[in-house]
N, C-alpha and C positions, 0 to 999 in steps of 0.2 A: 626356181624363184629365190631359193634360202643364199645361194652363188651370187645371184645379183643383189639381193639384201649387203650381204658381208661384203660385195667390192664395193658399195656403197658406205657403210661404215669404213671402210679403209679408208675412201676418201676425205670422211668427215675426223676418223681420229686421225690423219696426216696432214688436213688441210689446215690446221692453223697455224701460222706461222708464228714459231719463239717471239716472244714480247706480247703476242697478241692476246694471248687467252683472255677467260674474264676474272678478275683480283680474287673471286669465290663460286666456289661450284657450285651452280643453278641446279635446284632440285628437280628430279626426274620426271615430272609432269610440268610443264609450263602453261600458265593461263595466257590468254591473251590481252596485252596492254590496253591498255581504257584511251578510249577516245577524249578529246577538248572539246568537240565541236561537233554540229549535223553535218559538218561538210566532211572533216574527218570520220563521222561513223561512216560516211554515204559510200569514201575512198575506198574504207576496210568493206565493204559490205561487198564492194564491186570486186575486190583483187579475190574475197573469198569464193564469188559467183563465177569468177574466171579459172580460179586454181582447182575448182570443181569440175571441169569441165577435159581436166585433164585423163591421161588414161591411165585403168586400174593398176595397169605395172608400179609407173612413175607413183602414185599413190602409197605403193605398197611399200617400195621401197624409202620412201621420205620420211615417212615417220619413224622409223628406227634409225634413221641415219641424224632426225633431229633432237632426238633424242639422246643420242651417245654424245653429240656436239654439244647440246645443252648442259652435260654434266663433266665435261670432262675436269679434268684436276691442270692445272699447274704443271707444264715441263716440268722434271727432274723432283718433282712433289715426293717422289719415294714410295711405301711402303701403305703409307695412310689415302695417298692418291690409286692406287693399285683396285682399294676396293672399292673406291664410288663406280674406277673402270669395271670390276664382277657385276656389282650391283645394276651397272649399267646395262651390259651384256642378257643378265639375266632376266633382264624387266622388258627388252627389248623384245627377245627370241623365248616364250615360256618352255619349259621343260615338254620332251616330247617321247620319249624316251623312257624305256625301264631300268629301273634304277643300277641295278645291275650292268646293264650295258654302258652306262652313264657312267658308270664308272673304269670300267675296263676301258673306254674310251679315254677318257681324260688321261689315265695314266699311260697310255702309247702314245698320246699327242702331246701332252709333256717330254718324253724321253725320246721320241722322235725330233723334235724340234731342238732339245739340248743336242742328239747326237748329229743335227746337221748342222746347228752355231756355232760349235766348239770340236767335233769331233767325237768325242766320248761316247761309248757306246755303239759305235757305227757299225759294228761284227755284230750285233744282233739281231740287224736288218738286211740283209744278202740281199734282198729283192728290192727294197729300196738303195741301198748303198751298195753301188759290186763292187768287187774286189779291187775293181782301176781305181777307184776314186776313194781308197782309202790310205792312199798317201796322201791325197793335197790335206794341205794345210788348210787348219781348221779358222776362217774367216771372223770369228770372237772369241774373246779371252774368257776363262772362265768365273774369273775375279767376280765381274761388274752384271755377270747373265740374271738376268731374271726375269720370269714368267711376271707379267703383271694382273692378266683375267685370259682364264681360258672357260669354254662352253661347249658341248657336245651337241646337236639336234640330227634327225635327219635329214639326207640329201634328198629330198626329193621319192623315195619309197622304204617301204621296212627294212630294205634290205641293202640301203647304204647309208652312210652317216657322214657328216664331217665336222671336224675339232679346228672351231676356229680359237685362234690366240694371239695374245696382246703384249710383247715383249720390250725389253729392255738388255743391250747392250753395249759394250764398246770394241768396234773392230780395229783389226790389225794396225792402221795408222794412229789409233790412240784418240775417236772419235767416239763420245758417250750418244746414244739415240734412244729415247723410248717410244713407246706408242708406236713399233714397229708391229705388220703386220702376217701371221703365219695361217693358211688355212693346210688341213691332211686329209683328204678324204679316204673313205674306208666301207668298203662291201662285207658283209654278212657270208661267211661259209661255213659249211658243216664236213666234218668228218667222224673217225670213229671216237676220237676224243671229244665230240661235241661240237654245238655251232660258236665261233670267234669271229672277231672282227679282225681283217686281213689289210692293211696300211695298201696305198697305191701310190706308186713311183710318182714324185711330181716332175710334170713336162715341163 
């Protein structure tokens, strides 16, 4: 479910085309607009009697996807837009996770994600990055990279998770993009050192 939630927020933080956003970021609850008229309430009454009717998937995944849309920031907004996007993420998907793990997560889906934008780092992951693929040239510069909101939850059971993230860079042709989108998924294993979280090659 959490897979189709997050390609659904891809969609809504990719979907709005430059020029379009709204001039200020809509607060993270929206009420719904007040009718004129009985014929107007009758319209709203009926599209909500119909959007009811739909199935609990499509349900499930709309309201976090209307919600990230509702708050987004302003193209190229920066540093201050970054965190309505966390705040967004967070309000969306609540913490699910022990904090601990929460954390070990976030910080491999951060350095995971730098070492496949830019390159950096990419000998510390052999299972994710083999050896062929640490010549090519790394696809963003490291100048303009930045992480804008990342989030850890589970995948689907205790024993996987994945670190979705919300980026910003400019690649090789000299193209700035935010509001790019990275998921990592990652299983639970144990050895004698302990149970970690183990990254999984993306297809």
């Amino acid at each position: 479910m959490i897979a189709a939630i997050f390609a659904v927020a891809g969609v809504a933080l990719l979907g709005i085309p430059h020029g379009q956003e709204p001039s200020v970021p809509a607060t993270l609850s929206t009420a719904p607009a007040a009718t004129d008229s009985p014929a107007a309430a009758a319209t709203a009454a009926s599209s909500r009697s119909s959007a009811a009717t739909t199935s609990s998937t499509a349900s499930a995944v709309s309201a976090p996807a209307s919600v990230l849309q509702s708050a987004l920031p302003l193209h190229g907004e920066g540093v201050a837009g970054d965190r309505v996007i966390q705040r967004s993420l967070q309000a969306a998907w609540p913490a699910d996770l022990p904090a601990a793990d929460e954390r070990e997560l976030l910080s491999a889906g951060r350095a995971l994600l730098r070492a496949d934008a830019t390159g950096i780092g990419r000998a510390k992951w052999p299972a994710v990055f083999p050896a062929s693929n640490h010549a090519v040239a790394p696809a963003f510069a490291t100048a303009r990279f930045r992480i804008q909101a990342v989030i850890a939850r589970r995948d689907g059971s205790p024993g996987k998770a994945v670190v979705h993230l919300v980026w910003a860079g400019t690649d090789r042709g000299g193209t700035f993009t935010d509001f790019r989108i990275t998921d990592w998924h990652f299983t639970r294993t144990t050895s004698r050192k302990g149970a970690t979280w183990t990254p999984q090659p993306r297809i």
